[in-house]
C-alpha positions in Angstrom: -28.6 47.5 -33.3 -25.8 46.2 -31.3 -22.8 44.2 -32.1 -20.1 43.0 -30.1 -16.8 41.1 -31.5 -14.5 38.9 -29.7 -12.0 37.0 -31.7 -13.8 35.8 -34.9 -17.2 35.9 -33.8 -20.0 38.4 -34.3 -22.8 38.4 -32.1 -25.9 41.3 -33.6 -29.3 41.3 -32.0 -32.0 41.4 -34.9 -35.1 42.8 -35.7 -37.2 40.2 -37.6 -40.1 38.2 -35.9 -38.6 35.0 -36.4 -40.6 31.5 -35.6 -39.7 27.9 -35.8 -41.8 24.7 -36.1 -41.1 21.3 -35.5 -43.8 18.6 -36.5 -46.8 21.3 -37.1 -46.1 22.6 -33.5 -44.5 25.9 -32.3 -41.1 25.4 -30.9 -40.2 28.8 -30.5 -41.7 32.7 -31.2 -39.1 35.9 -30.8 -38.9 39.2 -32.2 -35.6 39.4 -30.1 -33.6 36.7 -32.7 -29.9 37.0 -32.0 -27.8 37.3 -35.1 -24.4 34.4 -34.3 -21.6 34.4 -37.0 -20.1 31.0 -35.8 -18.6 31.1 -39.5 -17.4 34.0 -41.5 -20.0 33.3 -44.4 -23.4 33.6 -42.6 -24.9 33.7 -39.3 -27.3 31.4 -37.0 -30.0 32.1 -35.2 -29.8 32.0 -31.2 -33.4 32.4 -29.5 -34.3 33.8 -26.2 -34.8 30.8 -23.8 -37.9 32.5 -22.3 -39.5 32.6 -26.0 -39.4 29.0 -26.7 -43.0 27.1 -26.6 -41.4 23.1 -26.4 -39.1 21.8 -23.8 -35.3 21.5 -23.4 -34.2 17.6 -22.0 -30.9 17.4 -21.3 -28.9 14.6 -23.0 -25.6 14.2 -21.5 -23.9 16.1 -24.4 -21.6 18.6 -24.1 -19.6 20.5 -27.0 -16.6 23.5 -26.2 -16.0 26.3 -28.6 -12.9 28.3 -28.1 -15.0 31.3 -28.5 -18.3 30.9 -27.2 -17.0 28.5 -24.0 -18.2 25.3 -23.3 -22.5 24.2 -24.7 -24.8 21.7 -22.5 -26.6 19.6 -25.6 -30.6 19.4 -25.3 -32.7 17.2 -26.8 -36.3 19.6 -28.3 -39.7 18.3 -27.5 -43.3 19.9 -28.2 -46.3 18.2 -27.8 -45.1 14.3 -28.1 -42.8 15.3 -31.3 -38.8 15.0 -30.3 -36.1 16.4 -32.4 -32.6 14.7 -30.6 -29.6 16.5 -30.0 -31.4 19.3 -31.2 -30.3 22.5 -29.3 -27.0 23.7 -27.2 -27.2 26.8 -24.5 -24.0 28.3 -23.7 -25.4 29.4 -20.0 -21.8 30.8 -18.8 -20.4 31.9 -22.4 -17.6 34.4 -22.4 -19.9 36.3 -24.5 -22.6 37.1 -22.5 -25.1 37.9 -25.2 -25.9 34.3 -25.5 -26.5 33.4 -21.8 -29.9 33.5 -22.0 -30.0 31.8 -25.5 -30.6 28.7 -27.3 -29.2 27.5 -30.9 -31.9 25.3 -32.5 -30.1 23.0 -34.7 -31.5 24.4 -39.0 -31.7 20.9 -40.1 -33.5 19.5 -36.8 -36.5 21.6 -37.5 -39.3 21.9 -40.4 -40.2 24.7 -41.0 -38.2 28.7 -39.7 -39.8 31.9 -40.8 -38.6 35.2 -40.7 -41.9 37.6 -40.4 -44.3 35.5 -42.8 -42.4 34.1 -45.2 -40.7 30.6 -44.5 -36.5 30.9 -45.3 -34.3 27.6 -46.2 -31.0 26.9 -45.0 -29.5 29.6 -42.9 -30.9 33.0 -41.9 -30.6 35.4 -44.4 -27.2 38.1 -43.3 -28.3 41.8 -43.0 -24.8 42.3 -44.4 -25.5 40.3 -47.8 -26.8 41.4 -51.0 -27.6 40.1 -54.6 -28.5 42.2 -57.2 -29.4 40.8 -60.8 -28.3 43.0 -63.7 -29.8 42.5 -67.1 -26.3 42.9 -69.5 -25.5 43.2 -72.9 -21.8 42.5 -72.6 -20.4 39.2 -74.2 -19.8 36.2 -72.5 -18.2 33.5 -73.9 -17.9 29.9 -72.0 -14.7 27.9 -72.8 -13.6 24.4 -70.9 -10.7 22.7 -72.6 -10.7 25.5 -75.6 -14.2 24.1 -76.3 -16.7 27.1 -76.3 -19.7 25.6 -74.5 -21.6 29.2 -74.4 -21.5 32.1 -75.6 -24.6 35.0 -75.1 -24.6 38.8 -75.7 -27.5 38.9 -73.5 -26.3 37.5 -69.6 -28.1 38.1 -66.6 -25.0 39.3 -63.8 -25.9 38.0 -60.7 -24.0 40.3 -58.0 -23.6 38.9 -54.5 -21.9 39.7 -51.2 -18.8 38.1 -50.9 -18.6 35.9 -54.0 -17.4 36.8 -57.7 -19.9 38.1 -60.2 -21.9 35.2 -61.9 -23.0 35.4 -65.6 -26.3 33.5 -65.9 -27.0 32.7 -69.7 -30.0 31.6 -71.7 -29.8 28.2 -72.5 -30.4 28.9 -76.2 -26.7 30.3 -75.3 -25.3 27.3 -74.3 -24.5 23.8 -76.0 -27.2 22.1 -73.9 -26.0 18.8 -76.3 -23.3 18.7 -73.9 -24.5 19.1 -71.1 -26.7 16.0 -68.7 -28.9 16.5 -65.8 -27.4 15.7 -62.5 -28.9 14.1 -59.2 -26.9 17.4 -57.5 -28.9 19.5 -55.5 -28.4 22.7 -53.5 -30.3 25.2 -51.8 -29.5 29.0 -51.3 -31.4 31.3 -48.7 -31.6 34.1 -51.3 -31.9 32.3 -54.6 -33.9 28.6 -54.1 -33.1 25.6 -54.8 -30.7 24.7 -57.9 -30.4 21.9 -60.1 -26.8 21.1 -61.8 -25.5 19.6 -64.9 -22.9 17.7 -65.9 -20.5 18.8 -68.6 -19.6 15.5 -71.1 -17.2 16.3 -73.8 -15.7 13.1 -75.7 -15.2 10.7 -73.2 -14.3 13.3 -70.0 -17.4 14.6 -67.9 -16.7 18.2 -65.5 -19.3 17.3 -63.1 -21.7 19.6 -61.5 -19.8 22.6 -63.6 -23.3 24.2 -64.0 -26.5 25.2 -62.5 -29.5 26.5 -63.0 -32.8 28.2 -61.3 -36.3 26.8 -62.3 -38.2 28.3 -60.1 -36.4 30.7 -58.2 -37.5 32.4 -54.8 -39.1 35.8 -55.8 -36.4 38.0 -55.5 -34.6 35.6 -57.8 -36.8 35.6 -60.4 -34.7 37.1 -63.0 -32.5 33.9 -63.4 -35.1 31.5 -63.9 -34.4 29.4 -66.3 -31.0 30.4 -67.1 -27.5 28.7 -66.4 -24.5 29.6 -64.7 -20.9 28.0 -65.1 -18.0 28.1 -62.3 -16.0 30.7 -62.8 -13.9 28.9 -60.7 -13.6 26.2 -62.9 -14.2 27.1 -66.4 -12.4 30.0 -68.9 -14.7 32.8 -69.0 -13.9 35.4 -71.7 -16.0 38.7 -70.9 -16.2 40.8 -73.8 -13.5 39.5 -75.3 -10.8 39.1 -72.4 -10.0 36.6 -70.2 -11.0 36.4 -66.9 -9.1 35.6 -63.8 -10.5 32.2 -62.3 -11.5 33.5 -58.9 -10.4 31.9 -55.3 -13.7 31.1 -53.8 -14.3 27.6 -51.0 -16.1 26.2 -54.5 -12.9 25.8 -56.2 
């Protein structure tokens, strides 16, 4: 494993066979996947240029990081299917590791896998990690002094980088006050959530809490069970009060 850091980038060459489709055709095939942390919360994927299966046509578009130096834009096309705007190569990048490379746009494509298994959003970090603790400590849910749950029996969800997050049965929670929303999000670890809206008297708290149906496998321990803000809401954890943490959801 190597890693080199220049300013606030992170550049770590991976180990996972990593593949990428675009309209039920192979756009690229590496077990060289290069490991890019253009943000400080997860990485992208950059791909060897001499393990891509489509074409690269230039489109005129350029982009400059202060970092990475300045990108010549691509549009991706494999076998009469063409994904615009849907790559940048950094050919003479101060960092060097991504000379040979090409950043394939997450959203532009169908399908990514990592070995076997097909992954959503962003590539899983090798640096991130959620564990799921069964828990008999007692939570108690309060937003405006009105307890909206309260559970002896919380799952802790544990992950890298954000605050603990106390997933509780909904038998737990006054579901009466709470109404499906059209919110949607989708988490490389977890699945795909669905949120609620909190309505008490005449005031709604929207999205304050989400939920799990059908987790990805590793996940499966908060299926079916929801999960408040802490950011948000006044969580009371056996008995004391907890600090609201300072997270980008506040």
């Amino acid at each position: 494993m190597t890693e080199t850091k220049r300013g606030r980038v992170d550049v770590e060459t991976g180990h996972k066979r990593v593949r990428v489709y675009l309209g039920g055709h192979l756009v690229a095939d590496t077990v060289s996947p290069v490991l890019v942390w253009e943000n400080p919360h997860y990485p992208t994927y950059y791909l060897p240029v001499a393990d891509l299966h489509a074409k690269l046509e230039p489109n005129g578009i350029t982009r400059h990081s202060p970092s990475r130096g300045d990108a010549t834009g691509y549009d991706v096309i494999v076998d009469g299917t063409t994904a615009g705007a849907a790559a940048l190569r950094y050919p003479d990048s101060p960092l060097t590791e991504l000379r040979d490379l090409v950043r394939l746009e997450w959203s532009a494509m169908d399908e990514w896998f990592e070995e076997d298994e097909p992954v959503y959003v962003h590539p899983r970090s090798p640096y991130s990690r959620v564990d799921i603790l069964a828990s008999s400590r007692h939570v108690r849910v309060e937003i405006d002094g009105i307890t909206v749950a309260d559970s002896h029996s919380p799952r802790i969800l544990f992950e890298t980088g954000l605050p603990p997050r106390y997933y509780l049965p909904m038998t737990d929670v006054r579901m009466d006050l709470l109404h499906p929303s059209a919110t949607h999000s989708s988490c490389p670890y977890k699945g795909t959530a669905d949120y609620w809206t909190v309505r008490i008297d005449d005031k709604e708290y929207l999205d304050y809490v989400w939920g799990y149906r059908t987790p990805l496998p590793e996940s499966q321990k908060v299926a079916g069970l929801t999960c408040f803000y802490n950011e948000k809401v006044d969580i009371y954890l056996d008995g004391e009060l907890q600090e609201r943490p300072r997270t980008p959801f506040n």
